[in-house]
Steps between C-alpha positions, in 0.01 A plus 500: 500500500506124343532486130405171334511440077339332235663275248275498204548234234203409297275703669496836388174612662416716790125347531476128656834513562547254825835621576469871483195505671703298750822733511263790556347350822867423591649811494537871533702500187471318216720474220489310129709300313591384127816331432591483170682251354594566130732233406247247669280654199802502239543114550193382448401803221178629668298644190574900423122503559477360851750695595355842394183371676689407834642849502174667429336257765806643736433876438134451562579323843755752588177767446271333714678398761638903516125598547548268830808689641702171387833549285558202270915462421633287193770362569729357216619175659666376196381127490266326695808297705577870650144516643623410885799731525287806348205471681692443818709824411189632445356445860832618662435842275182550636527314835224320432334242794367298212373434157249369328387326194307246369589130481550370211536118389721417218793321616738782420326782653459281793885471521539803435238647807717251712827648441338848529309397868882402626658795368245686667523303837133423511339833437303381181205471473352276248106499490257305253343668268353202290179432378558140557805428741670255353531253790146624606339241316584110447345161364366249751804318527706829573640524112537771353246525199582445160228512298304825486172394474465345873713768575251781390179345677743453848571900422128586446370329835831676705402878348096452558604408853720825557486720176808724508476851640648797350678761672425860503769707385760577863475839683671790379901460696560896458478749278547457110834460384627513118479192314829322388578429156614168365804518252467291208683197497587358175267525136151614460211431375221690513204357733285737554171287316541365905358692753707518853306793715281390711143639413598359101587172591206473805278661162590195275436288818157628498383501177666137430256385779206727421439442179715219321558209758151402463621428113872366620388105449373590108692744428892455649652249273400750163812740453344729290218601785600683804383247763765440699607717818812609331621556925783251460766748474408727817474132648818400440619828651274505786345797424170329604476206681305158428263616834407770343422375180269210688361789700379697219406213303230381768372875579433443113360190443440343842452132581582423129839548565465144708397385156760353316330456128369868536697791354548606842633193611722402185706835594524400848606191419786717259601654863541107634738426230731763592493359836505159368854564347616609811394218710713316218800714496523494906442137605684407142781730484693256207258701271671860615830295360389426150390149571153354400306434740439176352872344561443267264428740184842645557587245258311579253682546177469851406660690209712803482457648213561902468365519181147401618497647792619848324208472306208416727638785714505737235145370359610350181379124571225516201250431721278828545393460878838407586652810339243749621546390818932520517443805338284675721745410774750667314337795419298565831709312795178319579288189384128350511521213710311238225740641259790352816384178473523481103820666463661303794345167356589577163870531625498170708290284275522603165890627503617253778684783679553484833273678716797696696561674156140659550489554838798704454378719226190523702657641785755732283190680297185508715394762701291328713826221581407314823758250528236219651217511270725574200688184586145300569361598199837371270528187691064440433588528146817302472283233719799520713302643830188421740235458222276240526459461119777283389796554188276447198269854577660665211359801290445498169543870403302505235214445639579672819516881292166325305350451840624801714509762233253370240457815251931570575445832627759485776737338209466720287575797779809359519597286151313780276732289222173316486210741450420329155398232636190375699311179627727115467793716266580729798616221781633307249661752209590388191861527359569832549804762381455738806425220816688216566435190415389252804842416675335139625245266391285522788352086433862391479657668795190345702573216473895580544324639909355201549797313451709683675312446813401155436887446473539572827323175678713280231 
């Protein structure tokens, strides 16, 4: 009887799952994989948060793929450079006649599926699983894109032509089997405000597309509503894919979702960007080493000062959005993407810190970390990266918590220091005993940006 495995990464679904339906078809026997690699996580401090969600997101894969007659293993491989010589002990455990996974495209993980392919003389299997393949698509002159508005319309035209099919959940392999356990691995933090069964996270699916994406245009960039998906986290993870999100999304709304000014369409176009970053990351890997994509803004004078950065991440800046935002990373592992762009800006352009600083932080705290849009968004802000808009888009923060959060009732959910004051007085506070004092004059350290970028063509 042939027995064949699958390597999950960030993928942890049984539903659209390319290749387990795949290994299924294969095989009598099918097995399933998760290597884990704790000291991969140690060195670059995953948050305590993601990784009580990853093991949550593990336990609930384990249970659904037992329903299927499929036993998933973890497997502590120690660090990620151990990955070949584990899952080719693996294989020789099992005697497996192959294994398979889904390709991914940062550099690394493409090194690392390389070394695993020889180790494994040619018995993996790597299939695509992306929305948007990213050598699928190309400019005119056979460039990669860089820009993501001519990206998104080349995007639109390739899914109306062949929208993505889901797949059905693969035939039962046997009878039921008991569902591993993952150990934990490392501190804790308590995620359960994020869903990782299925029928939850297909639930928030649902009513995201039933009954706020008509509103997502108005309503996404105002922290203090609930208009945004809030899916990022199980996306990260893979515990639904960007097909099915698009799939649901038109059974919802139809041929808006070609629409790109339409609620609909704006969170479409919030898939594209995900996809975007990954086009970048592939066909510009110097951004996966913690260069700008840019080359020339890696000269760009930027400071290092702790003391500033210790206080935007701990939310003591003095400037309210700023600080409601840092803080509700802190508190909840997870932040509103308008409240991104401030905070990031507000690093970059107001403190002059560099933009790898951020990213870092970024990546350490959120639960939702996806290494490709997380570095996409920092090096937007930092005007570093594939925007079109050039160095001198900088926020003023005042008027961005006046704008996005007019009446302060997301700041004051999270600075409640200021529930005496209202209108003007609350984004900008007056001298106060029990909040900080503005760390930055937000006028002067404009014009300190624009300097430092104009500097560079001198």
């Amino acid at each position: 009887m042939s027995t064949v495995a699958v390597w999950f990464r960030h993928d942890l679904r049984c539903l659209d799952h390319r290749a387990l339906s795949a290994a299924c078809e294969a095989a009598d026997s099918v097995r399933a994989v998760y290597f884990l690699c704790p000291e991969q996580l140690d060195e670059h401090v995953i948050a305590p948060i993601r990784r009580h969600y990853l093991r949550r997101a593990l336990d609930e894969l384990a249970t659904q793929l037992a329903t299927l007659g499929i036993e998933l293993d973890i497997v502590n491989a120690g660090h990620f450079r151990a990955l070949p010589q584990a899952l080719s002990a693996y294989a020789d455990k099992f005697q497996l006649e192959a294994v398979y996974a889904h390709k991914e495209w940062l550099v690394d993980e493409i090194a690392r599926d390389e070394a695993c392919q020889q180790a494994l003389n040619g018995k993996l299997q790597l299939i695509d699983d992306s929305l948007i393949n990213p050598l699928a698509l190309s400019k005119d002159d056979g460039d990669p894109y860089k820009v993501f508005t001519p990206f998104s319309k080349r995007c639109r035209t390739y899914l109306q032509q062949q929208f993505p099919r889901c797949l059905r959940r693969p035939t039962t392999k046997g009878v039921s089997v008991i569902p591993s356990q993952c150990p934990v691995f490392g501190d804790e933090k308590p995620s359960t405000d994020w869903p990782v069964t299925e029928e939850a996270v297909l639930n928030q699916l649902r009513t995201f597309c039933a009954e706020r994406a008509e509103d997502y245009q108005e309503q996404r960039d105002f922290p203090a509503e609930q208009g945004t998906s809030t899916l990022s986290p199980a996306l990260a993870l893979g515990i639904i894919s960007p097909r099915q999100c698009l799939a649901r999304l038109q059974a919802e709304a139809g041929e808006q979702i070609w629409e790109a000014k339409s609620g609909p369409g704006c969170w479409f176009n919030e898939l594209l960007w995900r996809e975007f970053y990954r086009h970048i990351a592939f066909h510009f890997p110097r951004v996966v080493k913690g260069k700008a994509f840019q080359p020339h803004t890696d000269k760009v004078a930027w400071r290092y000062d702790q003391k500033d950065f210790d206080a935007w991440r701990e939310g003591n800046t003095g400037y309210p959005i700023v600080d409601a935002a840092m803080r509700q990373l802190k508190e909840t592992g997870w932040m509103h993407n308008r409240l991104r762009m401030i905070s990031a800006s507000f690093l970059c352009k107001d403190l002059h810190i560099d933009w790898r600083w951020g990213e870092k932080h970024f990546l350490e705290t959120l639960v939702d970390a996806d290494f490709a849009s997380n570095n996409g968004g920092w090096q937007w802000a930092a005007s570093t990266g594939t925007d079109a808009a050039p160095y001198f888009r900088i926020f003023n923060p005042t008027t961005q918590g006046q704008r996005f959060d007019p009446d302060g009732r997301f700041i004051l959910r999270y600075v409640p220091e200021l529930n005496a004051l209202s209108g003007k007085a609350l984004h900008q506070p007056p001298a106060m005993d029990h909040y900080p004092a503005q760390i930055v004059d937000h006028a002067v350290a404009r014009k300190i940006s624009l300097a430092l970028f104009q500097n560079l063509a001198d």
